[in-house]
N, C-alpha and C positions, 0 to 999 in steps of 0.2 A: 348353410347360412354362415357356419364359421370363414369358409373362405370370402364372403359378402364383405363379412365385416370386417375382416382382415385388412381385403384389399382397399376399402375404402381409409381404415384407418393411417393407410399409406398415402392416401389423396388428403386428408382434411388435416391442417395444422391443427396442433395441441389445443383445445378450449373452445377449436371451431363445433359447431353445429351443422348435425344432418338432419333432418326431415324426412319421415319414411310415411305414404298414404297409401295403406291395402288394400282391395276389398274384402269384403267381410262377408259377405253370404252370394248366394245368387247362383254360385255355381254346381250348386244342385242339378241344375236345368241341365247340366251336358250329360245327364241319360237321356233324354230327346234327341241330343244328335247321336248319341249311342244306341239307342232306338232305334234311329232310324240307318244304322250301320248293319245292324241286327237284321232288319229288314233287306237289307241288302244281301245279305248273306243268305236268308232262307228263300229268298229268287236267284240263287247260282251265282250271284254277279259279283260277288266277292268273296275270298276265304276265311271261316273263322280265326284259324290261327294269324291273319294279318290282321285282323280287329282286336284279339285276344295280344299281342304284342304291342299295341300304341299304349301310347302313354302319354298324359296330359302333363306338359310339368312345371305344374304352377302348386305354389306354399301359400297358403293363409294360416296365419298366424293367429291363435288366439292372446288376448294381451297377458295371460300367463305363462302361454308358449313363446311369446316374446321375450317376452321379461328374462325367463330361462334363459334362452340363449345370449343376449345381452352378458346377461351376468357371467355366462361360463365363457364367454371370449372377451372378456375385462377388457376392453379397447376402448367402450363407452360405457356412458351414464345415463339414467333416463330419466330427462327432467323432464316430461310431460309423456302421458299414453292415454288415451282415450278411444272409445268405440264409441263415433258419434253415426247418426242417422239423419242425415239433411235431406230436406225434403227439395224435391226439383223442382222449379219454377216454371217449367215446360210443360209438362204432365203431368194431371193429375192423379193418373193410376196408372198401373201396371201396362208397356204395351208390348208385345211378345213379339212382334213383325223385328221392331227397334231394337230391341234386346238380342236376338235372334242373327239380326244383321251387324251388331256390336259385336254378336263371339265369330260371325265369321271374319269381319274384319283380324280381329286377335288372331284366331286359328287356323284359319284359310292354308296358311303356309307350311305348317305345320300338316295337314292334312292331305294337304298336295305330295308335300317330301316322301310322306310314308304311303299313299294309298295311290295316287297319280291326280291329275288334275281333275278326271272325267267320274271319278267314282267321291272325290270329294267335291264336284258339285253338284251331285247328285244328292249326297249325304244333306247339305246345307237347304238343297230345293224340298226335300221332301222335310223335314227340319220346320219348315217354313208354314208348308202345309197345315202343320199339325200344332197352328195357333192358336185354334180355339181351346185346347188340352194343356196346352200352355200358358193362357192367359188364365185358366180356370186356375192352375199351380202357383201361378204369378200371385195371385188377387189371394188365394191361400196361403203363402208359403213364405214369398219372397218381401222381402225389405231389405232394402238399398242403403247395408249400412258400409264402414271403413273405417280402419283404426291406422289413429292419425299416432305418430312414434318419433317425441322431438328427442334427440341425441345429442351429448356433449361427449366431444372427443376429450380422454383422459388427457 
């Protein structure tokens, strides 16, 4: 994060303002596709150690772990942090198909780099599968929140 905000503080004139929107939970759910990586692995069709080496690389912040960091790369100020939870006007609960299809969009490419195209659509199809164990998690687990992070360049 410190090189984040370093380099941004080189883009944003003195007093300007950045906006930073995380999410905040939900990604829990990527041991389902790690499940079902797992799964691959105990049918031959993939090597542990090429599961055992990926790496997801994504930071969620909590608003005191933000804060933190802010403060230790003095570049900005935080005039607003919030962890808010808006509700979607689309749906009304949890759908794991949508959801499911949102992290492959994201990770697809990622997945592909490191494992090939054929074992990461396999990974996602069977992912898929396994909605109803998911929607169960979803309806338990999950709420769709994000911490919204307004910043004043010193």
């Amino acid at each position: 994060m410190e090189m984040f905000f370093n380099a941004r503080a080189e883009e944003i004139v003195p007093r300007g303002m950045m906006v930073l929107i995380s999410p905040f939970s939900g990604w829990d759910s990527l041991n389902f596709l790690g499940s079902s990586l797992m799964d691959l692995v105990n049918e031959g069709m993939l090597d542990e150690s090429l599961v055992d080496s990926f790496n997801v690389p994504i930071y969620l912040p909590s608003p005191d772990g933000i804060t933190k960091v802010v403060e230790k790369n003095g570049c900005f100020v935080i005039e607003n942090i919030e962890l808010t939870c808006p509700l979607s006007k689309l749906v009304d609960e949890a759908d794991a198909n949508t959801f499911i299809i949102n992290l492959r969009a994201i990770l697809e490419g990622l997945f592909i780099n490191h494992f090939g195209s054929k074992i990461a659509k396999e990974a996602f199809t069977r992912t898929i599968l396994k909605n109803k164990e998911i929607s169960a998690w979803m309806k338990a687990n999950y709420k769709a929140c994000q911490l919204f992070i307004a910043l004043k360049r010193k």
